[in-house]
Backbone atoms as SQL, in Angstrom:
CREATE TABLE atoms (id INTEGER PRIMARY KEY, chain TEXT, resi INTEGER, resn TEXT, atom TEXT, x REAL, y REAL, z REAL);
INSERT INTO atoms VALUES
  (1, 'A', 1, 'UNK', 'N', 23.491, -4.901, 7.273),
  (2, 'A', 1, 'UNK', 'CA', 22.155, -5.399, 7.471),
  (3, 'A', 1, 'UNK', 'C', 21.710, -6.104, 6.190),
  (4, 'A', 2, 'UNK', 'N', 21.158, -7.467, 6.521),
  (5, 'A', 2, 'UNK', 'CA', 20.449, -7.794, 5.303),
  (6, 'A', 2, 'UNK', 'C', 19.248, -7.317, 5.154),
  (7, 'A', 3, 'UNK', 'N', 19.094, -7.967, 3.899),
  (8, 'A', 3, 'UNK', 'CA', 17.172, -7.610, 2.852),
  (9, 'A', 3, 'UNK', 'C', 16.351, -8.042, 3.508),
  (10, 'A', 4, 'UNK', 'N', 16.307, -9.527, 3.870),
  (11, 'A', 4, 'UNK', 'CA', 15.880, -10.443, 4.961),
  (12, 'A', 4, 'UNK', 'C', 14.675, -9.669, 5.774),
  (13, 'A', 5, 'UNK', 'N', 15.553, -9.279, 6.492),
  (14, 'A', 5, 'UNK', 'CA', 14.646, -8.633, 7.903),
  (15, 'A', 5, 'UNK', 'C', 13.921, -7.555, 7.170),
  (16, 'A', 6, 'UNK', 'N', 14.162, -6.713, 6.676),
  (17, 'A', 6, 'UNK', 'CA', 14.066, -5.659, 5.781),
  (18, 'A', 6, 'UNK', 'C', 12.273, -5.850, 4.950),
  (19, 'A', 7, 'UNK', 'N', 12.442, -6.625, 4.375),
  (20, 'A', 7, 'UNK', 'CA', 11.741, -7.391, 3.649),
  (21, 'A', 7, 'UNK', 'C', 10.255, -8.192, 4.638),
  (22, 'A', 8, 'UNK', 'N', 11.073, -9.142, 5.740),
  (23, 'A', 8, 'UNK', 'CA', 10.182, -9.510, 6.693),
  (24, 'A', 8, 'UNK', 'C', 8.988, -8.797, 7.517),
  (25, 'A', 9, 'UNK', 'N', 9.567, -7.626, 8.006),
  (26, 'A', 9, 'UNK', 'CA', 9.233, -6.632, 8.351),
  (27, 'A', 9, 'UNK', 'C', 7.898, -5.857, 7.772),
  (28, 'A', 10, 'UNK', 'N', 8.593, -5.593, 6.247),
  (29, 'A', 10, 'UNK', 'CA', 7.600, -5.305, 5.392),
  (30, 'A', 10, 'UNK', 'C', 6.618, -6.129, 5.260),
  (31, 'A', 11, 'UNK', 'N', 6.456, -6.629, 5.154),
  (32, 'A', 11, 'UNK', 'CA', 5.481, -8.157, 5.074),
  (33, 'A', 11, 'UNK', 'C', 4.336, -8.484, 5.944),
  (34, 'A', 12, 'UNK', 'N', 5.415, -8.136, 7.260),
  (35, 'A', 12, 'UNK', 'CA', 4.415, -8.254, 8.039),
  (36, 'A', 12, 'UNK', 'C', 3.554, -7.114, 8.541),
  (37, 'A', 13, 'UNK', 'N', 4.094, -5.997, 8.267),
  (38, 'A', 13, 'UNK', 'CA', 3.376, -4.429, 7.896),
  (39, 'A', 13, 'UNK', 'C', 2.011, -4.267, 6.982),
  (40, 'A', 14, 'UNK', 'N', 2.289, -5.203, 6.190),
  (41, 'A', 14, 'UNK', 'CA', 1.428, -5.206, 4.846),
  (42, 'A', 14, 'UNK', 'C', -0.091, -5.913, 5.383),
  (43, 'A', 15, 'UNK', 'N', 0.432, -7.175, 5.715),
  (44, 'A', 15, 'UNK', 'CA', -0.385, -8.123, 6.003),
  (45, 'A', 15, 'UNK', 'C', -1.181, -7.492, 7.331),
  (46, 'A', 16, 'UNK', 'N', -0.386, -6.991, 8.726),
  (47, 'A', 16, 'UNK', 'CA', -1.693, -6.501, 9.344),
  (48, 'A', 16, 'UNK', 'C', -2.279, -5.249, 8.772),
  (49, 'A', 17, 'UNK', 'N', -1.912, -4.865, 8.031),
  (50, 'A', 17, 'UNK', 'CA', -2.795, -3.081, 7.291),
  (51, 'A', 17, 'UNK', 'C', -3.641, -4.013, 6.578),
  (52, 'A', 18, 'UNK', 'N', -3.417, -5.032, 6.303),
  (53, 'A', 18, 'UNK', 'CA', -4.883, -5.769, 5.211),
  (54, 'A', 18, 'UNK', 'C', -5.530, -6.651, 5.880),
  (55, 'A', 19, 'UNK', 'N', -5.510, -7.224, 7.378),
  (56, 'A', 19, 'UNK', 'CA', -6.110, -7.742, 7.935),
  (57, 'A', 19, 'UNK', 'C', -6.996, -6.803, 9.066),
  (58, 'A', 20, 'UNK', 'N', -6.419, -5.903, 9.587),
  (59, 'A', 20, 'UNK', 'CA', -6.396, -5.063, 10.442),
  (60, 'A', 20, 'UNK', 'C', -7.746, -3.606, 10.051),
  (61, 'A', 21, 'UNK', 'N', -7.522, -3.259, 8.290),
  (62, 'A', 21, 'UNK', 'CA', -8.205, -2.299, 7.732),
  (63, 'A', 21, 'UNK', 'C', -8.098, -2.425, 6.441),
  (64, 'A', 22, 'UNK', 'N', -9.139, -3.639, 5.668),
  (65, 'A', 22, 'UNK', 'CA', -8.814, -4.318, 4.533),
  (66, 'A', 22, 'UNK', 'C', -9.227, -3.273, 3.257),
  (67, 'A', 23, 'UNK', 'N', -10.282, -2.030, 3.730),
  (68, 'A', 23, 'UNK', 'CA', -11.058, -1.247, 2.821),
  (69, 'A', 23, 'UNK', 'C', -9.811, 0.015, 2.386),
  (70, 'A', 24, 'UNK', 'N', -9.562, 0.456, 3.573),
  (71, 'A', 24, 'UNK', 'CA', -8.464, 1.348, 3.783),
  (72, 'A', 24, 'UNK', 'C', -7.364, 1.130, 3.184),
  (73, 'A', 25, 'UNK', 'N', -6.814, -0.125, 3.062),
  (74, 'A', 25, 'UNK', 'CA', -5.166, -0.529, 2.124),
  (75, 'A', 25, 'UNK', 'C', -5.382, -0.822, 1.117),
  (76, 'A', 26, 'UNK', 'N', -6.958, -1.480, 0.906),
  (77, 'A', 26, 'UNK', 'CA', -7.153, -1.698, -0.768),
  (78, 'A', 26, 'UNK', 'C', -7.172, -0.329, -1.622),
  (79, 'A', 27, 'UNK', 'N', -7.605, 0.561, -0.915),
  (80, 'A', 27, 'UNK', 'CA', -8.383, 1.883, -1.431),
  (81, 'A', 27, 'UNK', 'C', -6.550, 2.594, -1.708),
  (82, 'A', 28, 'UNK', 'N', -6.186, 2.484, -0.992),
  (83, 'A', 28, 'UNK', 'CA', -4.907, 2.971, -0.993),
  (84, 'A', 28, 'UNK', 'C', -4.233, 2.636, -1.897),
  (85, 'A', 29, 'UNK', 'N', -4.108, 1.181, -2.119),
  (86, 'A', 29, 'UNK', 'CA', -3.336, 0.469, -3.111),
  (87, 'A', 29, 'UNK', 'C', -3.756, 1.137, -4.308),
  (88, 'A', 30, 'UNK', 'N', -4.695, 0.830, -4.362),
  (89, 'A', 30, 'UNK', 'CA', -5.747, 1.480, -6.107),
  (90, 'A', 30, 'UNK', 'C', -5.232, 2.449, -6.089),
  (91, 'A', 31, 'UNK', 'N', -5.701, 3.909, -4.938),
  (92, 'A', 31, 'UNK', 'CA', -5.665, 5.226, -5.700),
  (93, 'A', 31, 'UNK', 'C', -4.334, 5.355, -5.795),
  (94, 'A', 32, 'UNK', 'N', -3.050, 5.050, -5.227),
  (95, 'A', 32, 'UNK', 'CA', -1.911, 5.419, -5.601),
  (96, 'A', 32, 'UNK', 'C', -1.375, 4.755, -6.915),
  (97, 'A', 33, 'UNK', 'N', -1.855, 3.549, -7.040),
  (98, 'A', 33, 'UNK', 'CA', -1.179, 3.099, -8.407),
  (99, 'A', 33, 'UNK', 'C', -2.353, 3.662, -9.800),
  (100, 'A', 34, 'UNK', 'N', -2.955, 4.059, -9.616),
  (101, 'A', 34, 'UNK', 'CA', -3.944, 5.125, -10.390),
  (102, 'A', 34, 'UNK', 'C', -4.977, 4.914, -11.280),
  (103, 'A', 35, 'UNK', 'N', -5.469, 3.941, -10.833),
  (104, 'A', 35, 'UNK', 'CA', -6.702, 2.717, -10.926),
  (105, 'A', 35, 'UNK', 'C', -7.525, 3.276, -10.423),
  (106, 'A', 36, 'UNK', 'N', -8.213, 4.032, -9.177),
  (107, 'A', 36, 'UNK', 'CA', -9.148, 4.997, -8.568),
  (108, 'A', 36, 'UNK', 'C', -9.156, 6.173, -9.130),
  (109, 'A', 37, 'UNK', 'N', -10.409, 7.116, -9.442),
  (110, 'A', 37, 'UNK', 'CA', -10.175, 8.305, -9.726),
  (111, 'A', 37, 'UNK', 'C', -9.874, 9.152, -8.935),
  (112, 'A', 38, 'UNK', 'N', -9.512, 10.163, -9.096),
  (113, 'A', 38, 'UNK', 'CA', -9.278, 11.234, -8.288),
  (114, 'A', 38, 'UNK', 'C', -10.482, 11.775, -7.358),
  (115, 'A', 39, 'UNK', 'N', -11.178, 10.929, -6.087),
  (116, 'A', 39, 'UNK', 'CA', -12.582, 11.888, -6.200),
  (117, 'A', 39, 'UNK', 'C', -11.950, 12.190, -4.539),
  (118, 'A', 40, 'UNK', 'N', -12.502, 13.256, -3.993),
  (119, 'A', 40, 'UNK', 'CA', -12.757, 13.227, -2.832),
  (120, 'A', 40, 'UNK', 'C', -13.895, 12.345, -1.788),
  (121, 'A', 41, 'UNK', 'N', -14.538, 11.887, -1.856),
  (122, 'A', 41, 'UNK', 'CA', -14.902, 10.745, -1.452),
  (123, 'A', 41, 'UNK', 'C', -14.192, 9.841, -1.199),
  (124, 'A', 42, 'UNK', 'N', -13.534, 8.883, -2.075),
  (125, 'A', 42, 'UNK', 'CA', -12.419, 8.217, -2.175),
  (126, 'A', 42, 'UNK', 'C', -11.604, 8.190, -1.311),
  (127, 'A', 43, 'UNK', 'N', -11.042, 10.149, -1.319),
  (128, 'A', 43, 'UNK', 'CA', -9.801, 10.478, -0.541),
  (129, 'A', 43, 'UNK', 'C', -9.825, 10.234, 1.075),
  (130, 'A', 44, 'UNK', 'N', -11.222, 10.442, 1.668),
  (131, 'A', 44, 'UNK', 'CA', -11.690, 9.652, 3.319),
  (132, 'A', 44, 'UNK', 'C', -10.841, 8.508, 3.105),
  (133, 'A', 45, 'UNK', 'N', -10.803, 7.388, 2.706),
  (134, 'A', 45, 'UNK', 'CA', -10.492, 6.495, 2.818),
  (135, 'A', 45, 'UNK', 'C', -9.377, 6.012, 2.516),
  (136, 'A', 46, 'UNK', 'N', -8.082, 6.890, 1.652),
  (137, 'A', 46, 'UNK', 'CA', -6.894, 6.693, 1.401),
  (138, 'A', 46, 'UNK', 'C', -6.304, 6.737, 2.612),
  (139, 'A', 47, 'UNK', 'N', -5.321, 5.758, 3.094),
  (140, 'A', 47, 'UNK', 'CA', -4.166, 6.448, 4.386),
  (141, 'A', 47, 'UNK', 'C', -3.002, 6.719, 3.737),
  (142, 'A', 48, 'UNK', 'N', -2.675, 7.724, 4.205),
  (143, 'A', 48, 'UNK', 'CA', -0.917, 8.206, 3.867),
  (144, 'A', 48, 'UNK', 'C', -0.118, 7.717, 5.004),
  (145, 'A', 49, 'UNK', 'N', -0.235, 6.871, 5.714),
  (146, 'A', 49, 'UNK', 'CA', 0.449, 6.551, 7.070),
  (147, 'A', 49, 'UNK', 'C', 0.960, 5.339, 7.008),
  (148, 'A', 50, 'UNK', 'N', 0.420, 4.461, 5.262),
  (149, 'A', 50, 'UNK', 'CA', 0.851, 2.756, 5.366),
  (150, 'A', 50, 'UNK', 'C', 1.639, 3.432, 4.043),
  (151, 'A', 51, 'UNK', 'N', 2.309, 5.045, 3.203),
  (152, 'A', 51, 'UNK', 'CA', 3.110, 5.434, 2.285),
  (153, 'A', 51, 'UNK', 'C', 4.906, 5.493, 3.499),
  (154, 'A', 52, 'UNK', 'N', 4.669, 4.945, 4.263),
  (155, 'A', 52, 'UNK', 'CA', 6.228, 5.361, 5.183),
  (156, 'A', 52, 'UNK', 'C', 7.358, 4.561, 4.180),
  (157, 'A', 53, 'UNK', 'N', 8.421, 4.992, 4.090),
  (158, 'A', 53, 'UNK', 'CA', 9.685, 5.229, 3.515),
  (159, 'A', 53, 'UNK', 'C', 9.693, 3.128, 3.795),
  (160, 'A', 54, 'UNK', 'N', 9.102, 2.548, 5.103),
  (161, 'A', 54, 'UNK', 'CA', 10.248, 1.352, 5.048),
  (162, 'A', 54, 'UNK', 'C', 8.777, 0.378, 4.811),
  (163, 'A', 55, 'UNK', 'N', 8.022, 0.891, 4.294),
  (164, 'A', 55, 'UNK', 'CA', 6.654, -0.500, 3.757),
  (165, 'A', 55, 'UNK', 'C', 7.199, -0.495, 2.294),
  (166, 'A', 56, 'UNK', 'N', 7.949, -1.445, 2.165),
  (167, 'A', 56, 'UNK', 'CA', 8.706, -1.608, 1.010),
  (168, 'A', 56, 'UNK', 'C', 7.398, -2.718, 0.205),
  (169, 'A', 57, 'UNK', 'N', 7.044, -3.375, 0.837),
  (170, 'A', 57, 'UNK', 'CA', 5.936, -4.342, -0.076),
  (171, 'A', 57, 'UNK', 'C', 4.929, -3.729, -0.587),
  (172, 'A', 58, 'UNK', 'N', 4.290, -2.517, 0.200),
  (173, 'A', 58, 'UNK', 'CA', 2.795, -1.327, -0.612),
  (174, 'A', 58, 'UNK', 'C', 3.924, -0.679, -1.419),
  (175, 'A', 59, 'UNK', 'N', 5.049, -0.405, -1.381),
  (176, 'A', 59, 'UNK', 'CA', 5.490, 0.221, -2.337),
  (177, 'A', 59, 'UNK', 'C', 5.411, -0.611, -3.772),
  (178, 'A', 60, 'UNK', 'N', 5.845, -1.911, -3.546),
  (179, 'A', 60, 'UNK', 'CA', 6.105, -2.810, -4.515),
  (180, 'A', 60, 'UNK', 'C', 4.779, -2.946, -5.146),
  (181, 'A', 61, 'UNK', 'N', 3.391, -3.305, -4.139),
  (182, 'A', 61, 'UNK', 'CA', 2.534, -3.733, -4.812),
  (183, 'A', 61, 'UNK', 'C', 1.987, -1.937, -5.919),
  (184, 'A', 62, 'UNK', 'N', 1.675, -1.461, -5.493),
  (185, 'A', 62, 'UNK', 'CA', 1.680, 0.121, -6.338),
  (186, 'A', 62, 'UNK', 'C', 1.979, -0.253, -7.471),
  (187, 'A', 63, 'UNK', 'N', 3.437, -0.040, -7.620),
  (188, 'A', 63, 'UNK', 'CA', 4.511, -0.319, -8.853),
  (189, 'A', 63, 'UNK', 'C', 4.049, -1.119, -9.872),
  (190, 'A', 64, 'UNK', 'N', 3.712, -2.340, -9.705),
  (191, 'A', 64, 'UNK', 'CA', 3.830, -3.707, -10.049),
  (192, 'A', 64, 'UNK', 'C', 2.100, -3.129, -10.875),
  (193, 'A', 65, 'UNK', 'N', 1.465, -2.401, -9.696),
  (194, 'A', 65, 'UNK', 'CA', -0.109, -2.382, -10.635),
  (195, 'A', 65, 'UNK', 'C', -0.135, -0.966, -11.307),
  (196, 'A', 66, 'UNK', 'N', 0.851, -0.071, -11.173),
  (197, 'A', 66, 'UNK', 'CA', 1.167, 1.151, -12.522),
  (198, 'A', 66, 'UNK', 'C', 1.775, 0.351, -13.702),
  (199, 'A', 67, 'UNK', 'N', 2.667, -0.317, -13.543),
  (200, 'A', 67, 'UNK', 'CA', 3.215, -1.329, -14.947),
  (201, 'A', 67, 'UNK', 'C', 2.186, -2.109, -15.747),
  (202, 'A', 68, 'UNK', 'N', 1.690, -2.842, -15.524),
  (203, 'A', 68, 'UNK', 'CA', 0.316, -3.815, -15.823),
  (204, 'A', 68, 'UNK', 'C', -1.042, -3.390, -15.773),
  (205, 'A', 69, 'UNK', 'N', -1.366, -2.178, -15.394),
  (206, 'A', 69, 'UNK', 'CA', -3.110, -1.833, -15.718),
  (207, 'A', 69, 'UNK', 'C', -2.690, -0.243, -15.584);
């Protein structure tokens, strides 16, 4: 199997979680790369359901914003 599809996939995972529930994936993005504080408040609004093993692009974007801020 290629990256390709792999990759595509992801992409397009990403893009409807940010079109679809733009507050919800931003909030997500932040508190996992650790830019949000820890509050419960907050935590309403995190999903653990766009953390699945094959959203390889929220993984990437995370990463990319623990390195740089």
């Amino acid at each position: 199997m290629t990256i390709m599809p792999l990759m595509f996939r992801s992409i397009v995972r990403l893009l409807t979680s940010l079109v679809s529930q733009p507050a919800a994936s931003v909030t997500t993005i932040l508190y996992y790369s650790g830019l949000l504080p820890r509050n419960l408040n907050l935590e309403r609004l995190v999903r653990t359901e766009f953390l699945d093993r094959e959203n390889y692009m929220f993984h990437f974007l995370i990463n990319m914003m623990r390195c740089f801020w």
